[in-house]
N, C-alpha and C positions, 0 to 999 in steps of 0.2 A: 829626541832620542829615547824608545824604550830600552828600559833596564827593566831583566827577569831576575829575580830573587826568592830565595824561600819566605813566606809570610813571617813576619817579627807581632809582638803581641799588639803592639800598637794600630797595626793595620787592619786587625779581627774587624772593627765598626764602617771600613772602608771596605771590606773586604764584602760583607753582607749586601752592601749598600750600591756595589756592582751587581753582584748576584740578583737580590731583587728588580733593579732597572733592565738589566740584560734579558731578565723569565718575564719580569709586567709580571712578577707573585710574589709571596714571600717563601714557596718551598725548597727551591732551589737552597736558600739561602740558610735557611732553616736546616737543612740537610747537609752543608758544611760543617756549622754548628753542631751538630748531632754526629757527624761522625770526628770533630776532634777532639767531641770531649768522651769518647772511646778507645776499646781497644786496638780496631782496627786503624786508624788515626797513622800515618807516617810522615814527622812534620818537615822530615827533606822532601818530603812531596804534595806540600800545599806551597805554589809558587806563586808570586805577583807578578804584574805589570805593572811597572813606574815608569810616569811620564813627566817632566820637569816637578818630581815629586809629590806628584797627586797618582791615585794608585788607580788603572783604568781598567785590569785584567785581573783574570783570577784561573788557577786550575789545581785541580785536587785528582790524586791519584789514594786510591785505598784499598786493602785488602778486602777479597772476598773467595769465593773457593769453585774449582769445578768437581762435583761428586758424581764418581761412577765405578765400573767394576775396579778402574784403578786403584778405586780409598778416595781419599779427598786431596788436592792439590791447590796449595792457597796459588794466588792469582791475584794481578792488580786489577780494580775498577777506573776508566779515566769518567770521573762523574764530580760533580759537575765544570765545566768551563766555560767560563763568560768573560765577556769585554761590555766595556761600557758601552752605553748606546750611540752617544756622542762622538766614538771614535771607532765606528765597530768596519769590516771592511778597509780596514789599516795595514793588513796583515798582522795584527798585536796577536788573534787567536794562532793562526800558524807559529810566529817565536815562542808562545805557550806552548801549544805540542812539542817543537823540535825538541825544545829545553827538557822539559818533564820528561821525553821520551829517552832523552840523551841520561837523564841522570836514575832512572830506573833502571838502566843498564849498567849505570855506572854502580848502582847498588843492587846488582846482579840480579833482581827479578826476571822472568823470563815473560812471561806471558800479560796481557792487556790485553781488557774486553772493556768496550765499550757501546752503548744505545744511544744514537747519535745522524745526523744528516748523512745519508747512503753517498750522497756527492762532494761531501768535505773531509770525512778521514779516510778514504781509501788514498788519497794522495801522501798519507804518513804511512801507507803499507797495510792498513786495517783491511781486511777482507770477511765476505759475512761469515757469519760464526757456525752456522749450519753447517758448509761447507766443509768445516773443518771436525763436524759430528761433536757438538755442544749444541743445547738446548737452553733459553731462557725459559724462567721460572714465573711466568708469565706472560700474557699476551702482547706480541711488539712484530711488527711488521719484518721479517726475514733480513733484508735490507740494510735494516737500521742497527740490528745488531749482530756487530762486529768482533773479531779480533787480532789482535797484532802479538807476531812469536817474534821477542826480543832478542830470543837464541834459535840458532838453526834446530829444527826440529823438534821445538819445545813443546808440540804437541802429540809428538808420538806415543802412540797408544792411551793417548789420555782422551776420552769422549763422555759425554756426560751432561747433567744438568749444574748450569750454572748456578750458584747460591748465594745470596747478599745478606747480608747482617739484617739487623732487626729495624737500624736507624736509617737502611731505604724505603721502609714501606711508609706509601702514601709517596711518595718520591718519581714512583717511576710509571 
């Protein structure tokens, strides 16, 4: 039985220790790291997966902004989510999105962008980001980056370049 939870401090060294086996690096992990011990950091939205109490999932939702003629409109990141290697293909990453996604709503954020497999989040509603006239701040394949409007029409009138804090780069 997986249980999804918000991370507790105990799980931080568990928490990395997915991260890195999940990438085969340590930036992914590093990049967790770095955005909780920041501003942008929201710690109802760094959640685990527990599996008979060993922690096998990980997903982090964090603030970042889309800037354009609108002004700047902050906006959540879903970066990074990993499951363990040994259990990956479990459907443990899907309960990690529904969860995260359900309680972003649940704490009224409207909008998620995410850079990610073109054939695994369109199935949580993610559609590419272009489409919806947003630009990444960097070079990434059309495809891969995504986003999902938590509120009907949460992105009317709002187009622009996407913008991440200081503790993505070298990340992405």
């Amino acid at each position: 039985m997986i249980v999804i939870r918000s991370e507790r401090r105990e799980d931080l060294e568990a928490i990395h220790e997915v991260n890195r086996l999940a990438f085969g690096q340590e930036d992914e992990a590093l990049l967790v790291r770095s955005i909780r011990n920041s501003s942008h950091f929201i710690p109802e939205l760094s959640l685990v997966a527990s599996q008979k109490g060993q922690i096998v999932g990980h997903i982090l939702f964090s603030m970042i902004s889309i800037e354009g003629q609108h002004g700047i409109k902050p906006v959540l990141s879903l970066a990074p989510m990993a499951v363990h290697p040994e259990v990956q293909n479990q459907g443990i990453g899907s309960k990690l999105v529904r969860e995260g996604l359900k309680r972003c709503r649940n704490l009224r954020h409207e909008i998620v962008i995410v850079i990610g497999h073109p054939h695994y989040y369109p199935r949580f509603g993610f559609v590419p980001a272009g489409q919806k006239g947003l630009e990444a701040p960097f070079p990434v394949p059309d495809e891969a980056f995504m986003v999902l409007e938590l509120a009907p029409k949460a992105l009317a009138g709002i187009k622009g370049m996407v913008t991440y804090p200081p503790e993505f780069e070298g990340a992405t």
